[in-house]
PDB file of N, CA, C and O in Angstrom:
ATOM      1  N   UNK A   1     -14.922  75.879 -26.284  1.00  0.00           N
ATOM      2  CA  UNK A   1     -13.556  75.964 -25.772  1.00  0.00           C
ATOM      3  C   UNK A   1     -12.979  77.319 -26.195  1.00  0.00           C
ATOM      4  O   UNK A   1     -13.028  77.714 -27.360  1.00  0.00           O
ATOM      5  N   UNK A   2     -12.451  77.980 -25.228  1.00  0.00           N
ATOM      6  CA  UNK A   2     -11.814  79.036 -25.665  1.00  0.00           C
ATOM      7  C   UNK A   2     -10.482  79.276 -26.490  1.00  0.00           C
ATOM      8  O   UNK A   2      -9.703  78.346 -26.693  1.00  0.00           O
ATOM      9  N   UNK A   3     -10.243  80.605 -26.973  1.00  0.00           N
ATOM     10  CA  UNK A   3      -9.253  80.510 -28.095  1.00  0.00           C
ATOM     11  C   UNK A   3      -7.607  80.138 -26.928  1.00  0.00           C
ATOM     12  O   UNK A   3      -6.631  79.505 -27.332  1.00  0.00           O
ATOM     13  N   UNK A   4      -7.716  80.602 -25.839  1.00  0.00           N
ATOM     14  CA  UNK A   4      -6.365  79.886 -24.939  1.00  0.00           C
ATOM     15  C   UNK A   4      -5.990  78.775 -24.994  1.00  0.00           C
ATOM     16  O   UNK A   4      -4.881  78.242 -25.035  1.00  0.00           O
ATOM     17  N   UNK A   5      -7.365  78.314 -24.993  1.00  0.00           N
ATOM     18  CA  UNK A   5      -7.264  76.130 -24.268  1.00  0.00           C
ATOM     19  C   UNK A   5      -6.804  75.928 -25.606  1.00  0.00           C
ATOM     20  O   UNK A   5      -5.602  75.743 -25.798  1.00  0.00           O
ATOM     21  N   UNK A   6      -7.747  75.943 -26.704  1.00  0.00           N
ATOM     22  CA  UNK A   6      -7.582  75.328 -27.983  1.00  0.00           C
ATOM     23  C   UNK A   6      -5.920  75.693 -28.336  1.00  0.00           C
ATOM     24  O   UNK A   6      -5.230  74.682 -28.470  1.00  0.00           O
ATOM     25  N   UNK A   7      -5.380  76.679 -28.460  1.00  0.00           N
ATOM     26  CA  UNK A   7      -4.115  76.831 -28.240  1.00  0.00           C
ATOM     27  C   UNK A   7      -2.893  76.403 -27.856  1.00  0.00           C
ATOM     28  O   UNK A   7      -1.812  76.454 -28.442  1.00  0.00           O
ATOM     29  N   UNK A   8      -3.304  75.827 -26.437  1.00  0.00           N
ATOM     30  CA  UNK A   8      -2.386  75.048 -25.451  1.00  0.00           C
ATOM     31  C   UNK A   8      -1.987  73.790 -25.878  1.00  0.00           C
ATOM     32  O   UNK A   8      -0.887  73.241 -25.946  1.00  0.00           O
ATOM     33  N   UNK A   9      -3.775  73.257 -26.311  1.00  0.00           N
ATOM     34  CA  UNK A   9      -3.892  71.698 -27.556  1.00  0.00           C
ATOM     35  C   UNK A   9      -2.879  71.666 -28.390  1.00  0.00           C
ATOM     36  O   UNK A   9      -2.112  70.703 -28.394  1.00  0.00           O
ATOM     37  N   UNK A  10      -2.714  72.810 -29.297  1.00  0.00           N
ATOM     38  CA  UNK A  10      -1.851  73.141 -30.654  1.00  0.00           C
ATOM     39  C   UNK A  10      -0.742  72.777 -30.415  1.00  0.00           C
ATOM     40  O   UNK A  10      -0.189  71.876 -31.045  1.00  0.00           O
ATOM     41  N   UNK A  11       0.013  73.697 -29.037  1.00  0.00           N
ATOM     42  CA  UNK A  11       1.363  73.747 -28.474  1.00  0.00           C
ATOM     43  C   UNK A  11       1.778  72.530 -28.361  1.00  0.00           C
ATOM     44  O   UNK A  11       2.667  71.970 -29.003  1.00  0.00           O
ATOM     45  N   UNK A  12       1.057  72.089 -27.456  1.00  0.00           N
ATOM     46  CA  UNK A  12       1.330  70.921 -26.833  1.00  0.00           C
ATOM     47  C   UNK A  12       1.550  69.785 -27.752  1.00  0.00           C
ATOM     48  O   UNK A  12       2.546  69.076 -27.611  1.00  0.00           O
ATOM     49  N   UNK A  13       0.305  69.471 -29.093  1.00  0.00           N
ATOM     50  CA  UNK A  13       0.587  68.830 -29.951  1.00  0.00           C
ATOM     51  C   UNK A  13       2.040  68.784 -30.942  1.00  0.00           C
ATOM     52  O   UNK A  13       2.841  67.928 -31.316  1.00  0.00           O
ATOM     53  N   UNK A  14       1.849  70.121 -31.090  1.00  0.00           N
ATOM     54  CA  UNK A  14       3.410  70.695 -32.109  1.00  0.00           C
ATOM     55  C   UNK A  14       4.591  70.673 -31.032  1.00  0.00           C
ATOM     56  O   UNK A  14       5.663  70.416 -31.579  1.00  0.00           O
ATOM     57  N   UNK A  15       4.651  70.789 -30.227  1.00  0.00           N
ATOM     58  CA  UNK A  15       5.721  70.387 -28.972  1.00  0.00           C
ATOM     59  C   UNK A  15       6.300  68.749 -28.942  1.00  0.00           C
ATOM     60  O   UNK A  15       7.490  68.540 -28.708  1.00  0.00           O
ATOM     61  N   UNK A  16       5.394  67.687 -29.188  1.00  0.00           N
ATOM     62  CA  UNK A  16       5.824  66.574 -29.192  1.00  0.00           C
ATOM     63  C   UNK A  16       6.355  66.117 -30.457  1.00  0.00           C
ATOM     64  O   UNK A  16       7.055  65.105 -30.417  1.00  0.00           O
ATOM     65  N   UNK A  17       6.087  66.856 -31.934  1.00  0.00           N
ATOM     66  CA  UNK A  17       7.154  66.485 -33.044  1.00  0.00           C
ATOM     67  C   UNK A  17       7.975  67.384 -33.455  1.00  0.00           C
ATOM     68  O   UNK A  17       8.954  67.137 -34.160  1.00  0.00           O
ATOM     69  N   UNK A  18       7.498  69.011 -32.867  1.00  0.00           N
ATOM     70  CA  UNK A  18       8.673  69.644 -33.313  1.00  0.00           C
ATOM     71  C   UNK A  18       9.772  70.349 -32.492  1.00  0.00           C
ATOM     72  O   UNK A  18       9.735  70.239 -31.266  1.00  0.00           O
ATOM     73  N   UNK A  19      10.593  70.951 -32.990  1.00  0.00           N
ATOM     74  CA  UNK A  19      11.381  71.680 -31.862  1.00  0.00           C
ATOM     75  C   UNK A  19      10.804  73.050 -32.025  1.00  0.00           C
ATOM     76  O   UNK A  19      11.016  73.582 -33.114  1.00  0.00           O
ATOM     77  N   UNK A  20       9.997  73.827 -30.992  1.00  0.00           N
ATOM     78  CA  UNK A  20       9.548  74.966 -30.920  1.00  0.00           C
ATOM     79  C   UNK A  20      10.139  76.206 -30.278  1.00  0.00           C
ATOM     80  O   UNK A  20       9.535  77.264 -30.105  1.00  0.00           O
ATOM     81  N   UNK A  21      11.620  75.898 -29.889  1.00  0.00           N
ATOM     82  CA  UNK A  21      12.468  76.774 -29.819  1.00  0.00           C
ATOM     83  C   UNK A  21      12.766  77.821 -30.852  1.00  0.00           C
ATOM     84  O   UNK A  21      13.370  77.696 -31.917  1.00  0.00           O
ATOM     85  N   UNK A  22      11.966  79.355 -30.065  1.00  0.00           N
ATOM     86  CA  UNK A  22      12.231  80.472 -31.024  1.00  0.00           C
ATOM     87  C   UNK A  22      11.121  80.441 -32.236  1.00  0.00           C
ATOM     88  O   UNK A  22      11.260  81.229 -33.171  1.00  0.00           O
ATOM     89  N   UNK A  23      10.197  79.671 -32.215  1.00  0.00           N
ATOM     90  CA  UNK A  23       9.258  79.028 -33.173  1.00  0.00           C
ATOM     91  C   UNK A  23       7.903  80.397 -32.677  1.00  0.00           C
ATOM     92  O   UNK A  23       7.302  79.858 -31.747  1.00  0.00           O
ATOM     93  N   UNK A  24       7.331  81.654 -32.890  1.00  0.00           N
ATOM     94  CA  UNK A  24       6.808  82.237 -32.722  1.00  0.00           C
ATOM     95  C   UNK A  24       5.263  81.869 -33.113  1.00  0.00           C
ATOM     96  O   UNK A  24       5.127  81.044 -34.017  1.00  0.00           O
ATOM     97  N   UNK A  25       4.246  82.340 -32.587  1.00  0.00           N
ATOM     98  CA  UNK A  25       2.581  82.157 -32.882  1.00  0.00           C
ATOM     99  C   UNK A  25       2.381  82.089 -34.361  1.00  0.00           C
ATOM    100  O   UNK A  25       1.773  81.112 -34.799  1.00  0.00           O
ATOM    101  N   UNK A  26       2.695  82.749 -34.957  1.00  0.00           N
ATOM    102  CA  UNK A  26       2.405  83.119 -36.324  1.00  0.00           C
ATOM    103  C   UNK A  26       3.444  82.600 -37.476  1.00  0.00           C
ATOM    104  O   UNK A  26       3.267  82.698 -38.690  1.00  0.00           O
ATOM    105  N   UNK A  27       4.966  81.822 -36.574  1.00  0.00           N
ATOM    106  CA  UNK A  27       5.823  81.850 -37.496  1.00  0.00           C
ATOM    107  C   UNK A  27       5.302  80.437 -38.417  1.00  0.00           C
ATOM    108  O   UNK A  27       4.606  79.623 -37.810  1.00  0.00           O
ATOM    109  N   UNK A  28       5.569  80.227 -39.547  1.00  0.00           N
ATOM    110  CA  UNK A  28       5.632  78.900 -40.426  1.00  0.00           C
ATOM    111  C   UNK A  28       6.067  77.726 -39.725  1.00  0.00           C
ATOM    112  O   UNK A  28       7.247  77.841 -39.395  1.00  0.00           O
ATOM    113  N   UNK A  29       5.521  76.583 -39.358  1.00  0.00           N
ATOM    114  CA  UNK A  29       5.885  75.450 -38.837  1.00  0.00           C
ATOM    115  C   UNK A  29       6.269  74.776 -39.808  1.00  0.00           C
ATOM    116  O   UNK A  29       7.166  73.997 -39.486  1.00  0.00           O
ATOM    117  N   UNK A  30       5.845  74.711 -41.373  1.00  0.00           N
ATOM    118  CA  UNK A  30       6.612  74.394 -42.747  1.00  0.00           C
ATOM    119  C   UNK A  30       7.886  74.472 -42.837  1.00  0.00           C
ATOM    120  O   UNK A  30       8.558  73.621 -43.419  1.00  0.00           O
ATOM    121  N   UNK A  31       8.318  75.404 -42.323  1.00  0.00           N
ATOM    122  CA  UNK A  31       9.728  76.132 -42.709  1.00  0.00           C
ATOM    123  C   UNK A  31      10.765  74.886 -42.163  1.00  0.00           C
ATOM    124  O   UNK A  31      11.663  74.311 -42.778  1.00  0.00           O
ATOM    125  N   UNK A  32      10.273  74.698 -40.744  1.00  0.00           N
ATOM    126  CA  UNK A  32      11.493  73.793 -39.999  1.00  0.00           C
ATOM    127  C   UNK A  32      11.489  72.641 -40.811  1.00  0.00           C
ATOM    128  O   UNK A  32      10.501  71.999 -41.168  1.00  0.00           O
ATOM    129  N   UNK A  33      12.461  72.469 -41.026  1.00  0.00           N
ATOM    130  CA  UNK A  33      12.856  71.154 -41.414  1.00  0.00           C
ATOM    131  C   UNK A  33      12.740  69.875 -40.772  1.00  0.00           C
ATOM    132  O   UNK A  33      13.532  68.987 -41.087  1.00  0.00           O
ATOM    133  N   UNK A  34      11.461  69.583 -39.536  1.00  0.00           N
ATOM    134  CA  UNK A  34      10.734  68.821 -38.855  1.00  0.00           C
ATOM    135  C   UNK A  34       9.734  68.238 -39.631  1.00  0.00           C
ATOM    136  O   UNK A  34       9.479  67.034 -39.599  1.00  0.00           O
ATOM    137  N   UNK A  35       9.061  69.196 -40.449  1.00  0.00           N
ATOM    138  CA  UNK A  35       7.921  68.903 -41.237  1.00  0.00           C
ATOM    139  C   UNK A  35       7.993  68.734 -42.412  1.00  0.00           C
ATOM    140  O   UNK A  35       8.378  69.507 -43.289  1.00  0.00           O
ATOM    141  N   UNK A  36       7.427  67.162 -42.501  1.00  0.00           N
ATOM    142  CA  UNK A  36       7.080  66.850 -43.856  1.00  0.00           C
ATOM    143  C   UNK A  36       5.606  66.895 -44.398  1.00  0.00           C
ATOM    144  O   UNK A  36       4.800  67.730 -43.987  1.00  0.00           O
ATOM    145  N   UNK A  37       5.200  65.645 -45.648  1.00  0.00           N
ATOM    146  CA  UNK A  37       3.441  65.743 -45.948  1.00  0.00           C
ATOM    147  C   UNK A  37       2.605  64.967 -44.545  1.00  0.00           C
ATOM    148  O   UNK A  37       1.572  65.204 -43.919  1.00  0.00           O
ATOM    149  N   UNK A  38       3.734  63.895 -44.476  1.00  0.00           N
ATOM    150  CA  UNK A  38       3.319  63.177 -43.178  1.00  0.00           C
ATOM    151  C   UNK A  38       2.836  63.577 -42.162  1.00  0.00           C
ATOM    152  O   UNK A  38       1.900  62.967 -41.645  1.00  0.00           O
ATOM    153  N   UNK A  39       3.351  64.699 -41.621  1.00  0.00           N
ATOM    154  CA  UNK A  39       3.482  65.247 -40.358  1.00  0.00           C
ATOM    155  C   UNK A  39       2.409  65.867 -40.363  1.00  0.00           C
ATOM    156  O   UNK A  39       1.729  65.760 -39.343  1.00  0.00           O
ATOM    157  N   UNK A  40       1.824  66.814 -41.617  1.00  0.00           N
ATOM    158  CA  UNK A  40       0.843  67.142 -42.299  1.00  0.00           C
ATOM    159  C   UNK A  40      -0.542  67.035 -42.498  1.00  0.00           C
ATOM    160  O   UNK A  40      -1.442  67.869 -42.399  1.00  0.00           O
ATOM    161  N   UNK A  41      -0.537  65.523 -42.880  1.00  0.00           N
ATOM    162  CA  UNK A  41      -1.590  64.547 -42.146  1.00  0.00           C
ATOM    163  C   UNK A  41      -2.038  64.155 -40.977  1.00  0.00           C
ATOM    164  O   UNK A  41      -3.203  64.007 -40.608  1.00  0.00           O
ATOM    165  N   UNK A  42      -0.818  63.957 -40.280  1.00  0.00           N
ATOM    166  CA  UNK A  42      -1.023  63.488 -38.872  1.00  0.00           C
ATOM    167  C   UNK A  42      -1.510  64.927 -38.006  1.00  0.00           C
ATOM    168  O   UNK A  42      -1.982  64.803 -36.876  1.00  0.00           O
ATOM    169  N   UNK A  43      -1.369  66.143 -38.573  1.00  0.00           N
ATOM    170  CA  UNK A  43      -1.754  67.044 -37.904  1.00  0.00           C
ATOM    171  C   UNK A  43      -3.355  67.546 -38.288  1.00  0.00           C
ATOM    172  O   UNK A  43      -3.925  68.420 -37.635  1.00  0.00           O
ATOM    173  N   UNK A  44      -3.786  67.061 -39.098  1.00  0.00           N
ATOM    174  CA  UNK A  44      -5.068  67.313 -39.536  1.00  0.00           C
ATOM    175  C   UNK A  44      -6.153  66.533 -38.975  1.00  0.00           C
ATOM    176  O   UNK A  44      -7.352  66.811 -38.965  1.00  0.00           O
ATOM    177  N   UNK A  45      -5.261  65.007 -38.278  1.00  0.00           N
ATOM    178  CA  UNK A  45      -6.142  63.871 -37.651  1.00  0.00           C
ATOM    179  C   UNK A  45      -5.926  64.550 -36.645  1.00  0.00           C
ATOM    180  O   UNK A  45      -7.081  64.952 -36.503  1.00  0.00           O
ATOM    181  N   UNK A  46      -5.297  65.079 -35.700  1.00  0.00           N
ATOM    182  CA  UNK A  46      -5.112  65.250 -34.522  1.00  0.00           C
ATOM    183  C   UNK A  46      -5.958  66.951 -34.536  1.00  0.00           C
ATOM    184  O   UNK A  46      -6.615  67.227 -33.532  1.00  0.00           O
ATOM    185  N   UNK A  47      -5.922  67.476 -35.113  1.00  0.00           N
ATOM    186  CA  UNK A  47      -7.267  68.767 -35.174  1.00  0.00           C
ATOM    187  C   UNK A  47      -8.530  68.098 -35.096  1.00  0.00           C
ATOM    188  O   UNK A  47      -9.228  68.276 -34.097  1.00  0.00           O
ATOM    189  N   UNK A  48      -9.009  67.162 -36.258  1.00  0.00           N
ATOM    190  CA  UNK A  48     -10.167  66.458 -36.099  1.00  0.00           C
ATOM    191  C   UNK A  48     -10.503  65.444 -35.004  1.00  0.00           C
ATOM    192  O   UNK A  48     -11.685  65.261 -34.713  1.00  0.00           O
ATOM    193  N   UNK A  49      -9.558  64.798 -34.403  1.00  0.00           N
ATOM    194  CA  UNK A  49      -9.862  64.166 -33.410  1.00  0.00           C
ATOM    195  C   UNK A  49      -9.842  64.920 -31.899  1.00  0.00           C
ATOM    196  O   UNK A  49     -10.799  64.803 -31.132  1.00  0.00           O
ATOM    197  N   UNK A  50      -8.875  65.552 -31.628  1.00  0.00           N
ATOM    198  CA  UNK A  50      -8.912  66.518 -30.424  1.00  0.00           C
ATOM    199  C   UNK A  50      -9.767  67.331 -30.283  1.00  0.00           C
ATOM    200  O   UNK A  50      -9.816  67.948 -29.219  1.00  0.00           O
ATOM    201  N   UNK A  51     -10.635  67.566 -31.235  1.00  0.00           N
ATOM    202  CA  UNK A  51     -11.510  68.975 -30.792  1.00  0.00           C
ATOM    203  C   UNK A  51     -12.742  68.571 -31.505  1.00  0.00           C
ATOM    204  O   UNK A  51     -13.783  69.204 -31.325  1.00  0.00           O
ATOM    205  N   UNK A  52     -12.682  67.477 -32.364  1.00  0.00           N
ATOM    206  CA  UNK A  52     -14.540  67.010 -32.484  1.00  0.00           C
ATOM    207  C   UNK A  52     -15.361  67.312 -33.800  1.00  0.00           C
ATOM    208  O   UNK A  52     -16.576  67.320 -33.999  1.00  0.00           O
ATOM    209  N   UNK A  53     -13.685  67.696 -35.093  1.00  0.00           N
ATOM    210  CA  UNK A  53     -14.317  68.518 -35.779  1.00  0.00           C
ATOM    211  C   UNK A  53     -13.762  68.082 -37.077  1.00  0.00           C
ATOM    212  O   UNK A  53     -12.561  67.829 -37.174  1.00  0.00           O
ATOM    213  N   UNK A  54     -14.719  67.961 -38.263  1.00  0.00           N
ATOM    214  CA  UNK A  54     -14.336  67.432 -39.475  1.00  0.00           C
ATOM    215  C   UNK A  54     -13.710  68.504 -40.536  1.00  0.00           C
ATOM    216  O   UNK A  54     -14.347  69.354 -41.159  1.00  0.00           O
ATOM    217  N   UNK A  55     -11.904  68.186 -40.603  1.00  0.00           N
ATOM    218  CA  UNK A  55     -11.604  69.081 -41.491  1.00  0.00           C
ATOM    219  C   UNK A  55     -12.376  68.897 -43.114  1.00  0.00           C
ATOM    220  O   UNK A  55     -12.317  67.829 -43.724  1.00  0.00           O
ATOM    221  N   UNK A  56     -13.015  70.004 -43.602  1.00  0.00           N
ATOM    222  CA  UNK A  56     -13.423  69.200 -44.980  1.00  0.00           C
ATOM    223  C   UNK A  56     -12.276  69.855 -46.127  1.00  0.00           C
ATOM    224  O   UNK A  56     -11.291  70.475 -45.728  1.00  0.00           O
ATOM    225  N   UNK A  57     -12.517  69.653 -47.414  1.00  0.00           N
ATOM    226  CA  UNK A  57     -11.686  69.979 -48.291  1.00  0.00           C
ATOM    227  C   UNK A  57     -11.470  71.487 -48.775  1.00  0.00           C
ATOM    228  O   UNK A  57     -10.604  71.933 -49.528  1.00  0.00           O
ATOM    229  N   UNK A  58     -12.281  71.991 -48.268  1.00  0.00           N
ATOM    230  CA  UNK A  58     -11.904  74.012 -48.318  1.00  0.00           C
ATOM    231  C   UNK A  58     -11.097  73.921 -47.305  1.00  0.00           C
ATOM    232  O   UNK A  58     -10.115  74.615 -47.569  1.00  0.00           O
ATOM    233  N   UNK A  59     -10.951  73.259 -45.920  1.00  0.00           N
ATOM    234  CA  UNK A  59     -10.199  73.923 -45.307  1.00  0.00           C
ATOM    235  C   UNK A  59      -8.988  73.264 -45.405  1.00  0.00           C
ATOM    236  O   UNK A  59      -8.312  73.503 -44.405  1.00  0.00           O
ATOM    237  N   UNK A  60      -8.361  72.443 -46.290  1.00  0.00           N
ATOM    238  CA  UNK A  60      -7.219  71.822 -46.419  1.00  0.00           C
ATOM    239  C   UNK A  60      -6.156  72.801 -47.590  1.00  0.00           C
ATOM    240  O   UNK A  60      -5.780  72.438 -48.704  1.00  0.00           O
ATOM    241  N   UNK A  61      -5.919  73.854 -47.025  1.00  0.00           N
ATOM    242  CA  UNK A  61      -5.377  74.487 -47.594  1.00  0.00           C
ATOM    243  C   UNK A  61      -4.078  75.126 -46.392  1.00  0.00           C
ATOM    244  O   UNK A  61      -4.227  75.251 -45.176  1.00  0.00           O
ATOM    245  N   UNK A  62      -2.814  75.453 -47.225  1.00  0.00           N
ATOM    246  CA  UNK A  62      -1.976  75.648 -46.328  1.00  0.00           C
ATOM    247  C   UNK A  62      -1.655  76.678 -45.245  1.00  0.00           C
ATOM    248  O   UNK A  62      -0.868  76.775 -44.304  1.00  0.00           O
ATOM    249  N   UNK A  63      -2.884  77.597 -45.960  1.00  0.00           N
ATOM    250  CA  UNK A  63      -3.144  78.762 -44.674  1.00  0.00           C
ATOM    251  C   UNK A  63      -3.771  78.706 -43.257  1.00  0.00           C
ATOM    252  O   UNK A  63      -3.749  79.535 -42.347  1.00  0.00           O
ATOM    253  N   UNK A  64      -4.392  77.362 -43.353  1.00  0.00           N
ATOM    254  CA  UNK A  64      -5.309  76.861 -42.196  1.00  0.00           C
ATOM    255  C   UNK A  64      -4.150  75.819 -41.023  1.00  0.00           C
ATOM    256  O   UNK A  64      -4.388  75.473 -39.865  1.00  0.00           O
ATOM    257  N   UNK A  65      -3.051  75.575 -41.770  1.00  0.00           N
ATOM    258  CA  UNK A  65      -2.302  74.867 -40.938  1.00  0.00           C
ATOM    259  C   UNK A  65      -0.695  75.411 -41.018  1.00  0.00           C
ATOM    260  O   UNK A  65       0.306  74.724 -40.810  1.00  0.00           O
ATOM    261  N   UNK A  66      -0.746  76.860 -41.383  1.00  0.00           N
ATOM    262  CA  UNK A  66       0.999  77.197 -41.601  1.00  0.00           C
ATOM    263  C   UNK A  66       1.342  77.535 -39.888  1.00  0.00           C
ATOM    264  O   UNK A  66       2.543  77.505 -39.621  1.00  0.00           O
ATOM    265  N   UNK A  67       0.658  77.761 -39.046  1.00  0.00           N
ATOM    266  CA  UNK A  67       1.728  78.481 -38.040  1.00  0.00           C
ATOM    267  C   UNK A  67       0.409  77.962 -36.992  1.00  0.00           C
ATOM    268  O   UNK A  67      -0.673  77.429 -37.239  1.00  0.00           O
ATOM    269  N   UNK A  68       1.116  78.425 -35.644  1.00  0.00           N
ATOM    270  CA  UNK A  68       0.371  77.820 -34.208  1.00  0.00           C
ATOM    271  C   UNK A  68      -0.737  78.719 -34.237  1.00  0.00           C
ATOM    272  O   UNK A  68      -1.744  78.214 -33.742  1.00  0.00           O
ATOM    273  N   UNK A  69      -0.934  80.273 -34.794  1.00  0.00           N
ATOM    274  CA  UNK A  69      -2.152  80.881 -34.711  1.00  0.00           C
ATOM    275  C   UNK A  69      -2.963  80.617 -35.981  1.00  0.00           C
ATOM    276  O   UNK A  69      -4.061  81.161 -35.871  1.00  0.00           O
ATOM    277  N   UNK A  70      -2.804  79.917 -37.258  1.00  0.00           N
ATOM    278  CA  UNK A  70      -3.278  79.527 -38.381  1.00  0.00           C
ATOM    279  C   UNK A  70      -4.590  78.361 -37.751  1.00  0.00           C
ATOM    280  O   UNK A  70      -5.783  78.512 -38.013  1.00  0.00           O
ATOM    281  N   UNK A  71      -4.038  77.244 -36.908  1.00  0.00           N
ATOM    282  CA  UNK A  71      -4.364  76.073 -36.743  1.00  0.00           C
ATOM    283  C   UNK A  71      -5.520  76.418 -35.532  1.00  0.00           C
ATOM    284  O   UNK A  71      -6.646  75.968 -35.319  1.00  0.00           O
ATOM    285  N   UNK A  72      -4.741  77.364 -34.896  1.00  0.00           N
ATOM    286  CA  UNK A  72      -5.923  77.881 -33.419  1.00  0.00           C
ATOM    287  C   UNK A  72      -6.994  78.617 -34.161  1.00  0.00           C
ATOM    288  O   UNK A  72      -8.165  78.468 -33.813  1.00  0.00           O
ATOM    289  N   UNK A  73      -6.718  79.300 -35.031  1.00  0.00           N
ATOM    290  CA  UNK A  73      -7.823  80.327 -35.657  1.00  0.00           C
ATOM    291  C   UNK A  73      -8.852  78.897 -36.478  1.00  0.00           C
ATOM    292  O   UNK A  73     -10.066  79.065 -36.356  1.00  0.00           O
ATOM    293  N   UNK A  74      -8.614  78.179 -36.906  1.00  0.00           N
ATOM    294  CA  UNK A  74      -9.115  77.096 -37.774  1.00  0.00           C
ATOM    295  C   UNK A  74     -10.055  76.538 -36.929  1.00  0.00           C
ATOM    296  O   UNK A  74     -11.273  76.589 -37.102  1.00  0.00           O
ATOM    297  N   UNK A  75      -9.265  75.810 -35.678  1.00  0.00           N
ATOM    298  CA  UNK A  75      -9.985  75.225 -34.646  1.00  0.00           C
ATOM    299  C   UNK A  75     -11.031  76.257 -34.166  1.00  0.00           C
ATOM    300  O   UNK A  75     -12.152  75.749 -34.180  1.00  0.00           O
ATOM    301  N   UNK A  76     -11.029  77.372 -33.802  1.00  0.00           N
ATOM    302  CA  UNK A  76     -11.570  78.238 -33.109  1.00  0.00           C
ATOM    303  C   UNK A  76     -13.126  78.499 -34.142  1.00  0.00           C
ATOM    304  O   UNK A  76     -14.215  78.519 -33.568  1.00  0.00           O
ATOM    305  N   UNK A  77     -13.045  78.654 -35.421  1.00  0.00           N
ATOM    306  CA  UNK A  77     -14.087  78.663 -36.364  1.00  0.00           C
ATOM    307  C   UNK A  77     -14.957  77.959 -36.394  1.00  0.00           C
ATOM    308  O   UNK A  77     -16.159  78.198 -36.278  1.00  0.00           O
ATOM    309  N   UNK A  78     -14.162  76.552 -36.632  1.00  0.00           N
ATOM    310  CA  UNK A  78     -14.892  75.553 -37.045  1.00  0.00           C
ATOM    311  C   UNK A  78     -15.338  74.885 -35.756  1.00  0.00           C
ATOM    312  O   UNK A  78     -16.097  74.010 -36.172  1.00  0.00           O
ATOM    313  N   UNK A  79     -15.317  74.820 -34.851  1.00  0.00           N
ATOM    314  CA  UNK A  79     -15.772  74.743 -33.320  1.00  0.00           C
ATOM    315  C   UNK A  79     -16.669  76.218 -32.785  1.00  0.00           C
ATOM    316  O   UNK A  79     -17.432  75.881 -31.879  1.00  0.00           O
ATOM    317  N   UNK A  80     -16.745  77.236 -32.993  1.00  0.00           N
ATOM    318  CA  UNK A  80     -17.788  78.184 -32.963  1.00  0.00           C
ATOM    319  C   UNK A  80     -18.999  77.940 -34.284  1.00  0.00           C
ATOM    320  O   UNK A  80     -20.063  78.557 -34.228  1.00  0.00           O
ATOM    321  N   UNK A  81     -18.769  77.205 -35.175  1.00  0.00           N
ATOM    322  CA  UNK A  81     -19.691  76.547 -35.804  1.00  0.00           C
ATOM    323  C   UNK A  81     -21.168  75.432 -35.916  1.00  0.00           C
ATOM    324  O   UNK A  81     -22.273  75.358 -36.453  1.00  0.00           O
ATOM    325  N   UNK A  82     -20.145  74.610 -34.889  1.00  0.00           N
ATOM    326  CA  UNK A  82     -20.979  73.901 -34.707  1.00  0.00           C
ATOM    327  C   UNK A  82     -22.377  74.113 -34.130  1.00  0.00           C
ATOM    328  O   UNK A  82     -23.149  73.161 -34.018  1.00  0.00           O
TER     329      UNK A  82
END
């Protein structure tokens, strides 16, 4: 899957809990006050389930899930991996 599609996934996912108004590629999705640990979780099942791919415990770090290009770059790795 290319780095666009996988992208669109991201959007689209972070579109249905957060408000992404003014919310830039790179900006912190932490920051908004949308996100909690919860949200957190639920975004790590929804990487591993949407795209086929087991987050393991190196990549549970907050650089792999701070912003919409953090999470695409993650997906994009660990799916050119396989």
């Amino acid at each position: 899957m290319n780095h666009e599609k996988i992208k669109a996934k991201v959007v689209a996912f972070l579109g249905q809990h957060l408000p992404l108004d003014g919310l830039g590629d790179s900006d912190s999705i932490f920051k908004t006050k949308a996100v909690n640990s919860l949200f957190a979780m639920q975004l790590v099942l929804f990487v591993e389930k949407e795209f086929g791919i087991q987050v393991e415990n190196e990549d549970l770090e907050m650089s792999n899930f701070e912003s919409i290009n953090a999470v695409t770059g993650l997906v994009a790795r660990k799916t050119s991996a396989q």
